[in-house]
C-alpha positions in Angstrom: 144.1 85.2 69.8 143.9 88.8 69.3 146.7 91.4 68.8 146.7 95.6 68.5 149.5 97.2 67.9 149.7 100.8 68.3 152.6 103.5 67.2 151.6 107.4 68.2 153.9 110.6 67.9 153.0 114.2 69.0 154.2 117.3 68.2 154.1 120.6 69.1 154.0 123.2 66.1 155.2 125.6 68.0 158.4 124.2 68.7 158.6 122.5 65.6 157.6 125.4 63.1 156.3 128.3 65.4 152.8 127.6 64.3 151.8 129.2 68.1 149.5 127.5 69.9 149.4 124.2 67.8 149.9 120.8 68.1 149.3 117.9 66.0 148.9 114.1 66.5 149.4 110.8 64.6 148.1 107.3 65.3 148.9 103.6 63.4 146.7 101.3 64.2 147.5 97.3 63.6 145.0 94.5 64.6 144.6 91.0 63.2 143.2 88.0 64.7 140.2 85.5 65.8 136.5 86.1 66.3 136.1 85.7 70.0 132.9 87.1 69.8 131.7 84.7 67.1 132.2 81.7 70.5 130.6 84.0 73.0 127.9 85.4 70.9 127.0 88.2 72.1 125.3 91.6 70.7 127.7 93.9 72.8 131.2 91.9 72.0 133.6 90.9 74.7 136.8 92.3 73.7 137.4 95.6 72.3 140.5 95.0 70.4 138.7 92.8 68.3 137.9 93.6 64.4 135.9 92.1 61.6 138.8 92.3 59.3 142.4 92.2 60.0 144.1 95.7 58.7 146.8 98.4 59.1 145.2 101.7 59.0 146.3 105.7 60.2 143.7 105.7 63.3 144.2 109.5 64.1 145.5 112.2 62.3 144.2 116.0 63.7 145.5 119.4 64.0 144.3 121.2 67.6 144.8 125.2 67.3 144.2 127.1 70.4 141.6 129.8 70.8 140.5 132.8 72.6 143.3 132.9 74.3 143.4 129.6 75.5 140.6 129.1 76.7 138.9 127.0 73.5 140.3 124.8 71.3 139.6 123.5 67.8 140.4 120.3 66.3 140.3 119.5 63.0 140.9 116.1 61.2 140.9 112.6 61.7 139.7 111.4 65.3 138.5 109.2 67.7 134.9 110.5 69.0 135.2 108.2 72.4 138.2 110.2 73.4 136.4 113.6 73.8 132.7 112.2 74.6 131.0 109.6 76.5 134.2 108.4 78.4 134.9 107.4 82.0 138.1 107.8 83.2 137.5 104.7 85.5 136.2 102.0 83.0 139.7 102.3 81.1 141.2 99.1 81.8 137.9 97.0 81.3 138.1 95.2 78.3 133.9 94.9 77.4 133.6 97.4 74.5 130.1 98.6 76.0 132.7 100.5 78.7 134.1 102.5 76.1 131.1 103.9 74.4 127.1 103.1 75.0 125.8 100.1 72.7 123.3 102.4 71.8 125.7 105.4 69.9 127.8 103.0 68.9 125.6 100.8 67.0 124.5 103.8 64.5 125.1 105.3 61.3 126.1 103.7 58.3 129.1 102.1 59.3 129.8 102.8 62.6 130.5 106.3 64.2 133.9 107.6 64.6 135.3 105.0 66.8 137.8 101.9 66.9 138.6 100.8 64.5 137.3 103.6 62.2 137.2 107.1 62.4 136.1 109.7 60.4 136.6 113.5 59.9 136.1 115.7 63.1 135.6 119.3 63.6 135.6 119.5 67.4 134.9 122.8 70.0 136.6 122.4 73.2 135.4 125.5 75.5 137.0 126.0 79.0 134.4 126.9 81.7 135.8 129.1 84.4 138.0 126.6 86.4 136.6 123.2 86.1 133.8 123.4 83.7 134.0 122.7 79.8 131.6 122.7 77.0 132.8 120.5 73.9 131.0 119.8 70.1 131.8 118.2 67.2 130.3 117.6 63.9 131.7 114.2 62.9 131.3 112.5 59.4 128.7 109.8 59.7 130.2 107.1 58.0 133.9 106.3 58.9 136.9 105.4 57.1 140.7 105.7 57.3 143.7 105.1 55.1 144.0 101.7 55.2 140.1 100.8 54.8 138.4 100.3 52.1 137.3 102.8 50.4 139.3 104.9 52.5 138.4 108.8 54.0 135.0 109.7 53.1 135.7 113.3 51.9 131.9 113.8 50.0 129.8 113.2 53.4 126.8 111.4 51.2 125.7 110.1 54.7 125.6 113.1 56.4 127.4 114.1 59.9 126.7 113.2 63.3 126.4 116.3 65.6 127.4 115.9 69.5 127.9 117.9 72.3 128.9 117.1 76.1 128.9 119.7 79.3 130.6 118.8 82.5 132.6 119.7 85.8 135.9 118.1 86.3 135.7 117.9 90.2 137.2 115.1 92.2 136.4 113.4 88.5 133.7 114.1 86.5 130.5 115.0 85.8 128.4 115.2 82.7 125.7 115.0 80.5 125.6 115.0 76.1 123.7 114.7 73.4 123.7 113.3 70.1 121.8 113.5 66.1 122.8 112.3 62.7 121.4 115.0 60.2 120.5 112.2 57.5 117.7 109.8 58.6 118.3 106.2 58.3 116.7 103.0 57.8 114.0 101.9 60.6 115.5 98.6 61.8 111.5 97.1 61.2 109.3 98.9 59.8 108.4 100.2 55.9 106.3 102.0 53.7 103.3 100.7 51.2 106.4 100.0 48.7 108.1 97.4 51.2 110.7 100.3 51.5 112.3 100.9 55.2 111.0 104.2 56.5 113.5 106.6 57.7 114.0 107.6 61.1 116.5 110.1 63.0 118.6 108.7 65.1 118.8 110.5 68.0 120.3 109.8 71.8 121.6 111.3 75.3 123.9 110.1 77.7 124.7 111.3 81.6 127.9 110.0 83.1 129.4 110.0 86.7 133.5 109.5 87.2 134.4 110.1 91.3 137.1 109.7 93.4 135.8 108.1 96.7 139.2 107.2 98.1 143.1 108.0 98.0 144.6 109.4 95.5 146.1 109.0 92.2 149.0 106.4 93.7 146.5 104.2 96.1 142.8 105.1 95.8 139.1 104.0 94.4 137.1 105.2 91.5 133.5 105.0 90.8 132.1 104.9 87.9 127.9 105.1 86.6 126.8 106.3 83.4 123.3 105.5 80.9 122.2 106.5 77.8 119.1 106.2 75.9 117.9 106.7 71.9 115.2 106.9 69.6 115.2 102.8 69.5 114.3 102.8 65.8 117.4 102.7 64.0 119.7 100.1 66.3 119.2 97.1 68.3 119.6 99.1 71.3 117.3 102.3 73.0 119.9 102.4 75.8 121.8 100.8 78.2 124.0 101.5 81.5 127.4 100.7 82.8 128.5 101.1 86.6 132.0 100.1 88.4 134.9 100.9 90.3 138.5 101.2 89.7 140.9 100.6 92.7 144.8 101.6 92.1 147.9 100.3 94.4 145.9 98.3 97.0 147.8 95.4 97.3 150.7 95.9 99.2 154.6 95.8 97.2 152.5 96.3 94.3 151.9 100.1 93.2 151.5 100.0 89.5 148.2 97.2 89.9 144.7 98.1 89.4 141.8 95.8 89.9 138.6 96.8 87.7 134.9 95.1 88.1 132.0 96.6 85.7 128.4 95.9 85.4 127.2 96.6 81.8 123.6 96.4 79.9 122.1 97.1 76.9 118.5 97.2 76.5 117.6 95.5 73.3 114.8 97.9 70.8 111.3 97.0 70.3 112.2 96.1 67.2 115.3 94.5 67.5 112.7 91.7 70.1 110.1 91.2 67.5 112.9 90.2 64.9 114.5 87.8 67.1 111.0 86.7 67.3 110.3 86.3 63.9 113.4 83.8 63.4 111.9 81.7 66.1 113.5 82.4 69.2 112.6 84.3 72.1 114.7 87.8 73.3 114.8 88.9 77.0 115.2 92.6 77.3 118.8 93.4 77.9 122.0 91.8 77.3 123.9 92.1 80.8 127.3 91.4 81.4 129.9 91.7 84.7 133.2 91.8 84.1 136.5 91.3 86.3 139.6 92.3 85.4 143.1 93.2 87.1 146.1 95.2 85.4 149.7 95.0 86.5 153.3 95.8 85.4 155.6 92.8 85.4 158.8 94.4 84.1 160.2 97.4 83.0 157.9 97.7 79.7 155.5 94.4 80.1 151.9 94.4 81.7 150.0 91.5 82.2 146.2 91.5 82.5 144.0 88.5 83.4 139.9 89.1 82.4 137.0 87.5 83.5 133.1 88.1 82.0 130.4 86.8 82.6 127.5 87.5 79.8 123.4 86.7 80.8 122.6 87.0 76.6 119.7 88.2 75.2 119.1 85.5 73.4 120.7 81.9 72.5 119.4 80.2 69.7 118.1 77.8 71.6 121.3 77.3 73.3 121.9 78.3 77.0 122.0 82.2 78.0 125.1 82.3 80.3 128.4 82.3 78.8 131.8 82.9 80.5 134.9 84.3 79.3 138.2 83.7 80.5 141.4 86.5 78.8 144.5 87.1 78.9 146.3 90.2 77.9 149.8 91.1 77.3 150.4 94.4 77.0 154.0 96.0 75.7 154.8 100.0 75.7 157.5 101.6 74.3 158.2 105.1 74.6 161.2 107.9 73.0 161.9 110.9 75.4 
């Protein structure tokens, strides 16, 4: 069992302190629990609410200023990379973390990037592109930490920053394409030097994403969702991966807040990440693939229920069998002040 508890408050400076053109955001983050992933043992996880260790911790804390007249924005502070980049609208309810970000960005840097359940301090550019287009960047702490982590906020930025940038067209969805680089080099996941020492690699990627609505409308239609990503391959156990679905809203008759999601998801394993599974005496099959199933729906005034099912072809077993299934459950609670 797995819980995530969630408190978030926004403001707007304006109103509050006539800071014009401001606004600032706060979010507590709770989650405790199991290993699910330790039964299904897979490289790409199977439930992204799921930490290694159990904490309370101050997920996002940024400051957003308005620019140019509106038409840029900078944020400032602590926040959550997947938010602005690599995102499909229409993979939100899945519950695979390989829907929420690529396996192969968020396997890097030294800890993780600046995603749950870390983040890490953001500078972000948000530039508005005549009427549907936007350019965005960020330079984003490489290693993460929050209040409520230990150590806590790295302030020095010993590991250097990750550097990212997306462009896209917001048209019946989206469209887009980014890029990624950490400015320190890290560790080759295989190979050294004459000293035995790792030699250092930059770890370097690029993504392209498609979000389109092929049906209905907001109330009662069908999403589409594709997008794949590659990297340099050194540094993880992933040079890319792809994830394609569809999300369908208020098809079933008498029920307009349901939404039934299905996903396809795969991350192709690195060279070296095969010759290491190797080594220990198994064999490694290219990708890890999984297919997920999932359906979302309101129950009462502030309860959702959420039955999952994924199926996971692994990369490799241990000598035990590749297929596992996963059967969820998810209860979900909101609360909200006027």
């Amino acid at each position: 069992m797995l819980d995530n508890i969630e408190v978030t408050a926004d403001g707007d400076l304006d109103q509050l302190v006539g800071w014009r053109g401001a606004r600032v955001h706060l979010h507590l983050l709770s989650n405790h629990g199991g290993s699910i992933n330790a039964l299904a043992g897979t490289l790409q996880g199977v439930d992204n609410i799921e930490v290694p260790e159990g904490r309370i911790k101050l997920y996002d804390a940024w400051i957003e200023q308005d620019i140019a007249g509106g038409r840029a924005a900078l944020l400032v502070g602590l926040s959550d990379l997947n938010v602005d980049f690599y995102q499909n609208d229409a993979a939100g309810i899945l519950v695979a973390p390989a829907f929420g970000i690529g396996s192969e960005l968020s396997a890097t840097g030294p800890n993780g990037p600046s995603i749950f359940p870390s983040t890490a301090l953001t500078a972000r550019l948000n530039v508005a592109i005549a009427k549907s287009g936007y350019v965005r960047a960020a330079v984003v702490n490489a290693r993460a930490g929050v209040l409520g982590d230990r150590p806590g906020i790295d302030f020095k930025m010993r590991d250097g920053a990750l550097l990212i940038a997306e462009a896209g067209v917001r048209t019946n969805g989206k469209l887009a394409v980014g890029a990624w680089r950490y400015t320190r080099q890290q560790d080759d996941l295989r190979a050294c030097d004459a000293n035995g020492d790792p030699i250092k690699r930059t770890a370097i990627g690029a993504y392209v994403l498609v979000d389109q609505r092929v049906w209905g409308d907001d109330s009662r239609g069908i999403d589409l969702f594709f997008r794949a990503g590659v990297s340099d391959g050194k540094t993880t156990p992933f040079r890319g991966g792809f994830q394609a679905g569809l999300l369908a809203n208020g098809l079933i008759p008498g029920r307009p807040d349901g939404q039934f999601s299905f996903g396809v998801a795969q991350g192709l394993l690195s060279r070296a990440m095969r010759r290491t599974v190797r080594d220990s005496g198994n064999s490694a099959d290219a990708a890890e693939t999984g297919v997920e199933i999932t359906y979302l729906d309101r129950i009462g005034p502030v309860l959702s229920v959420q039955p999952d099912f994924q199926y996971v072809r692994r990369a490799f077993a241990g000598g035990g069998r590749r297929s596992t299934v996963v059967l969820g459950l998810r209860l979900i609670a909101e609360f909200g002040a006027p």
